[in-house]
C-alpha positions in Angstrom: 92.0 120.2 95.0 94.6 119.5 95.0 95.3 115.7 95.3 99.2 113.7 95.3 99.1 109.9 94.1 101.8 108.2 95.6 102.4 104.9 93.7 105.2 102.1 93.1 106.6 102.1 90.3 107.9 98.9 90.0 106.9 95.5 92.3 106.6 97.4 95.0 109.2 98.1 98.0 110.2 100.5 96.7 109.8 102.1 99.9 106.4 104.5 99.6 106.5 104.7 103.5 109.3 106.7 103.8 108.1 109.0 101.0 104.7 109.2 102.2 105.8 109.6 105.8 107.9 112.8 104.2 105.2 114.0 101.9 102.4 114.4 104.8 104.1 116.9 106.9 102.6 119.2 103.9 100.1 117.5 104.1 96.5 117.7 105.6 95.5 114.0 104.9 96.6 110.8 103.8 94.6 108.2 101.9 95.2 104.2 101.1 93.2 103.4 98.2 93.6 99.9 97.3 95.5 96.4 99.1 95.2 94.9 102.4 97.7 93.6 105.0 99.8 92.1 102.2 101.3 95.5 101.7 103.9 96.5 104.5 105.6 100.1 104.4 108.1 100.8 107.0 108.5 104.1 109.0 111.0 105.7 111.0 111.2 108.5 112.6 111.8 109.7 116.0 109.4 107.3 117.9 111.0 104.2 116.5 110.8 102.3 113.7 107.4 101.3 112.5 105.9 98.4 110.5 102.7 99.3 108.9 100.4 96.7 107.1 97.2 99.1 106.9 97.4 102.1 108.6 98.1 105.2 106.2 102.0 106.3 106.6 100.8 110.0 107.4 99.4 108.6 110.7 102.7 110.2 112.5 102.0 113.6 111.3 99.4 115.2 114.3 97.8 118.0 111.5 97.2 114.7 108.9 93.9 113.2 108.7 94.7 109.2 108.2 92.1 107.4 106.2 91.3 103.6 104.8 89.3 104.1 101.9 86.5 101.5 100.3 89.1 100.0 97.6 91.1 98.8 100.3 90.3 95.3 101.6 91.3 95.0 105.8 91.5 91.8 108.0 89.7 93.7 111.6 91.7 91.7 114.1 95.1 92.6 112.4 93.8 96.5 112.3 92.8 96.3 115.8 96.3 95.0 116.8 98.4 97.4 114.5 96.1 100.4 116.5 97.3 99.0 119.6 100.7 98.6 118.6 100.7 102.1 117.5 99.4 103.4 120.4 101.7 101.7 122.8 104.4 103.8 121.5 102.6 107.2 121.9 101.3 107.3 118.5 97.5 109.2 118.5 95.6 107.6 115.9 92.2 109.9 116.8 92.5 110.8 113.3 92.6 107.9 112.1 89.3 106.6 110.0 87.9 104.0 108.2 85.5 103.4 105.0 82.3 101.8 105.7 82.1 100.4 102.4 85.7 99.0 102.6 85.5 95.1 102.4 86.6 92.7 105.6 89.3 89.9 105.1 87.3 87.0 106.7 89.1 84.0 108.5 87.9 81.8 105.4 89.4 83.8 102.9 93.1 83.3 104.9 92.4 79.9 104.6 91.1 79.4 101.2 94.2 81.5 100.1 96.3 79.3 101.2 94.7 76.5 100.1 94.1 77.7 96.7 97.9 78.2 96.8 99.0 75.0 97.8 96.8 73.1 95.0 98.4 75.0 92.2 102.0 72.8 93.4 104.6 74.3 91.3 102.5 76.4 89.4 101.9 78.5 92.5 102.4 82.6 92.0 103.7 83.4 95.6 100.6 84.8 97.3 101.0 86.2 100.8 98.7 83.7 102.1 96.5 87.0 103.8 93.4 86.6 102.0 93.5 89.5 99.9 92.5 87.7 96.8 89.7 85.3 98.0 88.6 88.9 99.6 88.6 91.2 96.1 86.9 88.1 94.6 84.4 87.7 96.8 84.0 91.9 96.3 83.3 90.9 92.6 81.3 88.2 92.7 79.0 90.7 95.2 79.3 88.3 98.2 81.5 90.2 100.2 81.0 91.4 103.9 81.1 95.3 104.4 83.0 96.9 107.2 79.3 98.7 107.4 77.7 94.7 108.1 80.0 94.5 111.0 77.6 97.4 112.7 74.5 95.6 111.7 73.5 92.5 113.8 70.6 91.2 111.9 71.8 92.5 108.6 75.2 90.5 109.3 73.0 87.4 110.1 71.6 87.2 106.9 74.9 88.0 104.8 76.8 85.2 107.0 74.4 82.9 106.5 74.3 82.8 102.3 77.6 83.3 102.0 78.5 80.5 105.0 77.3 77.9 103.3 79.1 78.9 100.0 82.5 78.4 101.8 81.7 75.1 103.8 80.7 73.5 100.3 83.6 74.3 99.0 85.7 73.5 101.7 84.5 70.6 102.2 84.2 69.0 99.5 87.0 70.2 97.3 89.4 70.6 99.9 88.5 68.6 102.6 88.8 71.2 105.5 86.9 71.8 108.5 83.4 74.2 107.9 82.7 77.3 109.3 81.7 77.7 112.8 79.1 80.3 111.8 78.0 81.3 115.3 81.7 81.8 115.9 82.2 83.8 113.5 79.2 85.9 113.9 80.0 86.4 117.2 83.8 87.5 116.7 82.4 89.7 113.9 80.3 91.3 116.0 83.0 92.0 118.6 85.2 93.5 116.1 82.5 95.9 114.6 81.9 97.2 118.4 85.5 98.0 118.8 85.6 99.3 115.3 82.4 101.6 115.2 84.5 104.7 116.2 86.5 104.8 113.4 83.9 103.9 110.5 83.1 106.9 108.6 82.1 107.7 104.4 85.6 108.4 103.9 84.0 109.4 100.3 82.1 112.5 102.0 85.1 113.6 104.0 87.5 113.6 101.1 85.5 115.5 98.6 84.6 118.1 101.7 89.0 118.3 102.0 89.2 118.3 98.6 86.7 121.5 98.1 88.3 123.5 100.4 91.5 123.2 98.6 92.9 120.6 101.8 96.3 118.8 100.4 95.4 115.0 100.3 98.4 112.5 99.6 97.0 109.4 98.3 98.7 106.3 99.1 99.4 103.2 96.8 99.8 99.5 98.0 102.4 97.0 96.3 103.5 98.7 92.9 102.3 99.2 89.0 103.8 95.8 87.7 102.3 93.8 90.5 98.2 95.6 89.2 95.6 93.2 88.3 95.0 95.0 84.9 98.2 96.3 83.8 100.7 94.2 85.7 102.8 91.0 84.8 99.7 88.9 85.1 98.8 86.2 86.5 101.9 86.9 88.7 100.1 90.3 90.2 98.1 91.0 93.0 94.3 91.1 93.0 94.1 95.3 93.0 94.4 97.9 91.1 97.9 99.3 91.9 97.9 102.4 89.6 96.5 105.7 89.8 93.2 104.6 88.4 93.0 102.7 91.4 92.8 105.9 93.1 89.7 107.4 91.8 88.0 104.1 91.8 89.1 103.1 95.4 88.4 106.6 97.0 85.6 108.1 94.9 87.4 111.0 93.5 88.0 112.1 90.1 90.7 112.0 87.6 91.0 116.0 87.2 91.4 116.3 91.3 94.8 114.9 91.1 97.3 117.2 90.9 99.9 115.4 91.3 101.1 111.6 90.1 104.6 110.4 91.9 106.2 106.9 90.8 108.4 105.9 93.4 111.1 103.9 92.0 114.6 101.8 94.0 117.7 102.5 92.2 117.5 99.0 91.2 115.0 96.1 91.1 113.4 93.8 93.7 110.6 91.2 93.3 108.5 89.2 96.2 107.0 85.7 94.4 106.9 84.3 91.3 107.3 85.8 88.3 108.8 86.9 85.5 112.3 89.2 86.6 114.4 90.1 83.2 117.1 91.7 84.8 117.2 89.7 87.9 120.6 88.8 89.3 122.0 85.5 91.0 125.4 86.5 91.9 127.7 87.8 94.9 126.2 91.1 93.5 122.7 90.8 93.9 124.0 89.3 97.7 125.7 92.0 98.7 122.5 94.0 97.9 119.9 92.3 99.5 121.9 91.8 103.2 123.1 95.8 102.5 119.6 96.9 102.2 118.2 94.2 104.1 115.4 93.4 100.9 113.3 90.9 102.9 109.2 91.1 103.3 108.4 93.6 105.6 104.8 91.5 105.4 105.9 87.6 104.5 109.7 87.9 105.6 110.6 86.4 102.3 114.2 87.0 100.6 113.1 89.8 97.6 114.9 88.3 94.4 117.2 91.1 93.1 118.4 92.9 90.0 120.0 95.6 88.0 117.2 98.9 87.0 114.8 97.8 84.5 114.5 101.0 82.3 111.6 99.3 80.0 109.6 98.0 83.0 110.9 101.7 84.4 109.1 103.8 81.4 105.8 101.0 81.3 105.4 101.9 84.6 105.1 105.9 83.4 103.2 105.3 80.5 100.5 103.8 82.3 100.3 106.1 85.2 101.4 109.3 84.0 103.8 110.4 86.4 104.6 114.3 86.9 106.9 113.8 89.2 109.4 110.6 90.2 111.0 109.5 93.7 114.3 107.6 93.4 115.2 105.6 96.7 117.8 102.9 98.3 120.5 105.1 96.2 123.2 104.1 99.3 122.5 100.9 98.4 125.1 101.1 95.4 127.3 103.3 97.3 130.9 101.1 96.6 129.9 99.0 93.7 132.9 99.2 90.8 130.1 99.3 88.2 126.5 99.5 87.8 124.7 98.2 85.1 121.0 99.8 83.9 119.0 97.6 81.3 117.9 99.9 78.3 116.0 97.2 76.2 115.1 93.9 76.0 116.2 91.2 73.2 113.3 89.4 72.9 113.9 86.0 69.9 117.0 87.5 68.7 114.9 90.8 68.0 116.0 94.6 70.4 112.1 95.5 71.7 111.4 98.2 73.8 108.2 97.6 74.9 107.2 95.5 77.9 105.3 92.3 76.8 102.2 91.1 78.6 102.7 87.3 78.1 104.5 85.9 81.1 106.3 83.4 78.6 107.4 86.4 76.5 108.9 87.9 79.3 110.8 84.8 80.4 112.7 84.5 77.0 113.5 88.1 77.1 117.1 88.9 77.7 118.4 92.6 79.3 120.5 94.6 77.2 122.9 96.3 79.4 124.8 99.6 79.5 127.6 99.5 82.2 128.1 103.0 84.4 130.7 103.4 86.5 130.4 102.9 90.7 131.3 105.5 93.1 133.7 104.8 96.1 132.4 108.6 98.0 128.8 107.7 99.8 125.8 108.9 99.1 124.5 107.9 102.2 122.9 110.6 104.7 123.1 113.3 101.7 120.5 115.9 101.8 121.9 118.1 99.2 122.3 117.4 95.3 125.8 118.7 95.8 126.6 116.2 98.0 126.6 113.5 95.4 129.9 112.0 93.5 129.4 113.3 89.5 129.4 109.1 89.0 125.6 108.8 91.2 124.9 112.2 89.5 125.1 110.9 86.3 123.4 107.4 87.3 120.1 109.3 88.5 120.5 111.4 85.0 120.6 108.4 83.2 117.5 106.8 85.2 115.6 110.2 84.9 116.0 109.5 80.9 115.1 106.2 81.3 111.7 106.9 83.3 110.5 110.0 81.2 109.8 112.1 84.1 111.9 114.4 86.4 113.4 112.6 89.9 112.0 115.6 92.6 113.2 113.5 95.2 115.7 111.0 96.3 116.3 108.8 99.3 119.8 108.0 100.7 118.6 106.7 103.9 115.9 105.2 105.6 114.7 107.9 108.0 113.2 111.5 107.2 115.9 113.9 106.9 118.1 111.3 104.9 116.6 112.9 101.4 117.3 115.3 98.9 114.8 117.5 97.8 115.6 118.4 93.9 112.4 119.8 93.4 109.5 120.7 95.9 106.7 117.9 95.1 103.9 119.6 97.7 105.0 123.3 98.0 105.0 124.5 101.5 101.8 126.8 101.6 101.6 130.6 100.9 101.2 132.9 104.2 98.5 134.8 104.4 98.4 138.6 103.4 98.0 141.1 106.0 95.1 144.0 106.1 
């Protein structure tokens, strides 16, 4: 003990690399539990401004232990590259390690991803084309390859070979695509398991060791709660689970090791994709927003589709995870709006309901009902004291706090480090040690 879950809160971007980057100076290692290369989180600090897709956000920290654990699912080449990247700028990533049990994104699942995506037309649900879900069903359907087969030459053999000829048929014959090169493959397999070998570790064994000797271990949380494959707005969702749950089942830890649960929410709303979006605005508003805060995929690139704060989505999202603790970011983002408006409830057929449906369709007829706050012309931007804030964005994070159920420890008026304002200490800074 003691553990820290850091998850989205909403459909992600809510900007969990800044707060994980922030968290891990306390901290002795960070954790990703679940995604792959879909995810992005963005870091800066005073080396630059970083784009990570895998690599844990503590990697900048040199007393933090970073670690890929088995939920997660990781494309090799794109690892490899996002290493080298990192050390080009004078980043060590020595402590940097990897789950043998975590599952590899294989060239055929980036293709049958998109595939799969392009036959479903206009029903299509806004994948990242990375492979991520061909991947976790393959995990499921036990045909998966290991990062542990990549370090096996006859073992991989005999896994490439079943599973090859799987793919081709389908392929094939229901798409029409080129097969497999399986000695290709095998080969470039093999290669990346070589290169990889020094960084494969049972991430499961070092984590409960940390975790026994009362090491702090921040555990970090791809894409957000909506977007989870259980509790999310299904079937528009990614192919994980994004909650806390996904944390003991993706790491191998348990429930009562977690100190700690933090939701990280955005002062307002952003989506990726398809999907259902109640509060979602069209408008010079939502405009001014997204080129202000610059809301495009750090991953994909895509424009995020924007909106007011979703208070029902906003308290789903704590129900389901529990969260002690809540992380309010992109507040400068409002700074010089004449009014902001917060959804409270839904009217779903004419009827007020307050709690968030779980058929897409149901969710598409819903309509936000709006409470209007007033804007603040004095910026919020760069504040690092509670004090610093206008009694109108005071008020606003009062108003969210309600909304959410759980107290706002920290908030974010800026994209680097020191742009943040510490209400309450989430990790408290450790005790000295008593003198004989």
């Amino acid at each position: 003990m003691p553990a820290y879950g850091v998850i989205g809160a909403q459909w992600g971007d809510e900007g969990k690399g800044k707060v994980v980057d922030y968290l891990a100076e306390r901290a002795d290692m960070v954790v990703r539990f679940s995604g792959g290369n879909n995810a992005g989180h963005t870091v800066i600090n005073a080396k630059g401004e970083f784009k990570l897709h895998l690599v844990p956000s503590g990697v900048f920290w040199p007393q933090s232990m970073s670690l890929i654990g088995p939920g997660v699912v990781l494309d090799p080449g794109l690892l490899l590259h996002e290493i080298e990247e990192l050390e080009a700028q004078g980043v060590d990533t020595s402590r940097l390690f990897i789950s043998d049990r975590a599952h590899v994104v294989m060239p055929y699942h980036v293709q049958l991803d998109q595939l799969e995506e392009r036959a479903r037309g206009s029903a299509a649900i806004g994948t990242t084309g990375r492979g991520i879900g061909p991947t976790y069903m393959d995990k499921v359907a036990r045909v998966g390859i290991r990062v542990s087969d990549l370090l096996e030459e006859g073992y991989l053999a005999k896994r490439l070979d079943v599973v090859a000829k799987q793919k081709n048929a389908l392929l094939t014959k229901v798409y029409g695509a080129e097969p497999i090169d399986t000695g290709k493959l095998y080969a470039q397999m093999l290669e990346y398991g070589i290169r990889l070998r020094r960084y494969v570790v049972s991430t499961e064994t070092i984590i409960g060791e940390a975790l026994a000797k009362d090491a702090r271990v921040v555990l970090e949380g791809a894409q957000g709660a909506l977007l989870d494959v259980d509790h999310g707005t299904y079937p528009y969702v990614t192919s994980s689970s994004s909650t806390i749950g996904g944390a003991c089942t993706g790491l191998g830890i348990a429930p009562w090791q977690i100190k700690s649960i933090v939701g990280v929410y955005k002062a307002y709303s952003t989506r990726v994709g398809a999907g259902p979006m109640t509060t979602e605005l069209n408008d010079e508003v939502a405009h001014t927003i997204r080129e202000r805060a610059w809301e495009y995929g750090t991953t994909t690139g895509r424009p995020r589709r924007v909106g007011w704060f979703d208070g029902v989505a906003a308290r789903y999202s704590a129900m389901i995870n529990g969260y002690t603790s809540a992380v309010l970011t992109r507040l400068d983002v409002l700074d010089g709006l004449p009014s902001i408006k917060v959804c409270v409830a839904y009217k779903l057929d004419g009827k007020r309901v307050n709690q968030f449906p779980s058929n897409p369709d149901a969710m598409e007829r819903c309509k936000p009902i709006l409470e209007e706050m007033p804007g603040w012309t004095r910026p919020t931007a760069g504040a690092t004291k509670i004090k610093q804030l206008p009694a109108e964005a005071l008020n606003y994070v009062r108003k969210l706090e309600s909304l959410i159920g759980a107290p706002i420890d920290l908030i974010s008026t800026g994209p680097r480090r020191e742009e943040s304002i510490a209400v309450r200490p989430i990790i408290r800074p450790r005790r000295p040690a008593k003198s004989d």
